[in-house]
C-alpha positions as CSV (number, residue, x, y, z in Angstrom):
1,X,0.0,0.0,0.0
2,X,1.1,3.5,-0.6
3,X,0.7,6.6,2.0
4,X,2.0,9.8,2.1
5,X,3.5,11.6,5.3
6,X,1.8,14.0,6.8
7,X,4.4,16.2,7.5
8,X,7.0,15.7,4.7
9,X,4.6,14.8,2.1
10,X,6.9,12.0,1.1
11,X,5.5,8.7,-0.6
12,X,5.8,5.9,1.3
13,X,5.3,2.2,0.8
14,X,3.6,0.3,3.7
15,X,3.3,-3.5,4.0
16,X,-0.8,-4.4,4.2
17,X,-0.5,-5.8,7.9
18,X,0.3,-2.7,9.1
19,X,-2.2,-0.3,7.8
20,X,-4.6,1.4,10.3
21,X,-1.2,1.3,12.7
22,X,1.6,3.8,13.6
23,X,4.6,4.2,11.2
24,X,7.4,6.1,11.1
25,X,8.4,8.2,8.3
26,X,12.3,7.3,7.4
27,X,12.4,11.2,5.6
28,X,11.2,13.1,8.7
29,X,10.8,10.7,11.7
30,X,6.9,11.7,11.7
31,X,5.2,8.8,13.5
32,X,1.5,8.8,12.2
33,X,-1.1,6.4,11.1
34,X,-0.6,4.6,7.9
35,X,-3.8,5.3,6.0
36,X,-4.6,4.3,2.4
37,X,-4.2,7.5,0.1
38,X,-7.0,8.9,-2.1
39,X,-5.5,7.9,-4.7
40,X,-5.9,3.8,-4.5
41,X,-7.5,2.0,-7.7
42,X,-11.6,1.7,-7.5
43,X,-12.7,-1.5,-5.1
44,X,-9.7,-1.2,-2.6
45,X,-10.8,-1.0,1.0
46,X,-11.3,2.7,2.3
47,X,-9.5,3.9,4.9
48,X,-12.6,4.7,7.3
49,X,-14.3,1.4,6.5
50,X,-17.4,3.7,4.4
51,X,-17.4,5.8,1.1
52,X,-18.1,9.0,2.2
53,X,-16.1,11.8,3.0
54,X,-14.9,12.5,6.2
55,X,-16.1,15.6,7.4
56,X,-13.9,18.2,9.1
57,X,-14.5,17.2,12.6
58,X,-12.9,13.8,11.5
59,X,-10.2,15.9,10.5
60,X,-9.5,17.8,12.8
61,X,-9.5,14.8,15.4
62,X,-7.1,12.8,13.1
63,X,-4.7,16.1,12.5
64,X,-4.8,16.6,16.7
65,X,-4.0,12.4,16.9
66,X,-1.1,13.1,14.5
67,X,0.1,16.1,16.4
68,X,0.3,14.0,20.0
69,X,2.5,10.9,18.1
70,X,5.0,13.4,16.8
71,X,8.0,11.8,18.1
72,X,10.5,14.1,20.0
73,X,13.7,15.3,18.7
74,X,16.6,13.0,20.1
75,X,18.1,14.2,23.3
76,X,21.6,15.7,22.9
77,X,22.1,16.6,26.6
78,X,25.3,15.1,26.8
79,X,27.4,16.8,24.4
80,X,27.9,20.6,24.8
81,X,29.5,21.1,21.8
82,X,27.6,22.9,18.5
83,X,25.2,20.4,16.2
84,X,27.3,19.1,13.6
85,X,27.2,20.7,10.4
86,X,27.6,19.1,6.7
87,X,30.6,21.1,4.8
88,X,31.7,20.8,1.6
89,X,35.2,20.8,0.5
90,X,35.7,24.3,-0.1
91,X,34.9,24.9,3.3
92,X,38.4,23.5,4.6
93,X,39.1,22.9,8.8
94,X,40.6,25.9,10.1
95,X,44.5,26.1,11.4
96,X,45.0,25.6,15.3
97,X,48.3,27.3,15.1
98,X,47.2,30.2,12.9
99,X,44.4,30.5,16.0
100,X,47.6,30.3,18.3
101,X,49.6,33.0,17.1
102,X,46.8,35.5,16.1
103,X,45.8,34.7,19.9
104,X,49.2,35.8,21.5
105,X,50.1,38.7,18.8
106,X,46.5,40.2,18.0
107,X,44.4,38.5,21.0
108,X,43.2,41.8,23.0
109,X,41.5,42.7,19.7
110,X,39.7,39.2,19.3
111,X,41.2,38.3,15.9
112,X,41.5,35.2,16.6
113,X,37.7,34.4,17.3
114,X,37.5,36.3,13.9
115,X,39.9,33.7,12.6
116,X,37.9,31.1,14.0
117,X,34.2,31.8,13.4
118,X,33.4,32.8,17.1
119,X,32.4,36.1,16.1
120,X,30.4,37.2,19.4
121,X,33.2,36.9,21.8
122,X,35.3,38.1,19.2
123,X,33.2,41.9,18.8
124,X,33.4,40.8,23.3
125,X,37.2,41.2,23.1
126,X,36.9,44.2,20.7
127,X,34.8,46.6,22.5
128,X,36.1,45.5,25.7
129,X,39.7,47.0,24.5
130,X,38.6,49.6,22.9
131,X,36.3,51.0,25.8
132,X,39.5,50.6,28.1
133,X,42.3,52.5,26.1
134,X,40.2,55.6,26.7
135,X,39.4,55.0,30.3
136,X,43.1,54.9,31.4
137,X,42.5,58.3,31.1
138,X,40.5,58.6,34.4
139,X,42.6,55.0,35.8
140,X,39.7,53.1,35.5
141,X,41.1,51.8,32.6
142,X,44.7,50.4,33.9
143,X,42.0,47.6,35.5
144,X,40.5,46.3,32.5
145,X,42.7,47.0,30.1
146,X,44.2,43.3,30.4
147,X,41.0,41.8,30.4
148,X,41.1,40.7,26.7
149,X,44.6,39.9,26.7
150,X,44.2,36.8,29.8
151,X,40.9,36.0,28.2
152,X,43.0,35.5,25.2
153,X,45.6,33.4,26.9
154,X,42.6,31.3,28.0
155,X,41.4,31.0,24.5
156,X,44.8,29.4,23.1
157,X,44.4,27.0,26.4
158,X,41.0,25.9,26.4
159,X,39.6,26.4,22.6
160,X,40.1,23.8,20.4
161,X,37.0,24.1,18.0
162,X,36.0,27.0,15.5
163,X,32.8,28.8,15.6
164,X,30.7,25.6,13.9
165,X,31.7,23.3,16.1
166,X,35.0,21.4,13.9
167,X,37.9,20.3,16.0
168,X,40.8,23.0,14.8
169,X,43.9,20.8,13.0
């Protein structure tokens, strides 16, 4: 028998035993009722047992019935790290010792977040240096001032993925 999904609209083929039960789509991972579709040939079995149409309360109970199977995303808890990503080959792993030197020469500026994709903490590390150069002016400056430059020493220690979540080579 064939059935669409209800989400991804995909065509599907069911075996006969298990129509009128829940399926999951291979496309989506929609888990929904495998129904016969409109379009089966003249004599086939309907899928409410009669020939009428269903009427939209029908619907709307079967649409709220689909809604409650939906099967919930898997459960990533124990990784921390970004969602991987599909990349292409133009898109090449970024240089852990490029990340290391732009860190130690260039690091109070947050190039190397730049470098490596991170670019919130990066514009972070920017504004933080350049909102303390001028405040050294009234001293209050000479205490964060070095703020960017340990948080950049911590970078070249703790960071060793870019912005998408790729382990840095």
């Amino acid at each position: 028998m064939r059935t669409r999904c209800p989400s991804c609209h995909d065509k599907l083929d069911v075996d006969d035993e298990n129509v009128n039960q829940d399926v999951e789509c291979p496309s989506c991972g929609e888990v929904f009722e495998a129904r016969a579709s409109r379009s089966q040939p003249a004599g086939s079995r309907s899928d409410r047992g009669s020939d009428r149409p269903a009427s939209r309360s029908e619907r709307d109970d079967e649409d709220h019935t689909r809604r409650r199977r939906r099967r919930p995303p898997e459960d990533d808890d124990y990784d921390d790290r970004p969602a991987r990503r599909y990349y292409d080959d133009y898109d090449p792993p970024k240089s852990r010792l490029t990340y290391i030197l732009l860190a130690l020469f260039l690091g109070g500026l947050g190039v190397h977040n730049f470098y490596a994709g991170r670019n919130n903490i990066a514009i972070a590390q920017l504004l933080i240096n350049l909102i303390s150069w001028p405040l050294i002016l009234v001293f209050i400056g000479c205490m964060t001032v070095f703020i960017p430059g340990i948080w950049a020493i911590v970078d070249i220690i703790v960071v060793d993925r870019d912005g998408q979540g790729r382990r840095m080579v």
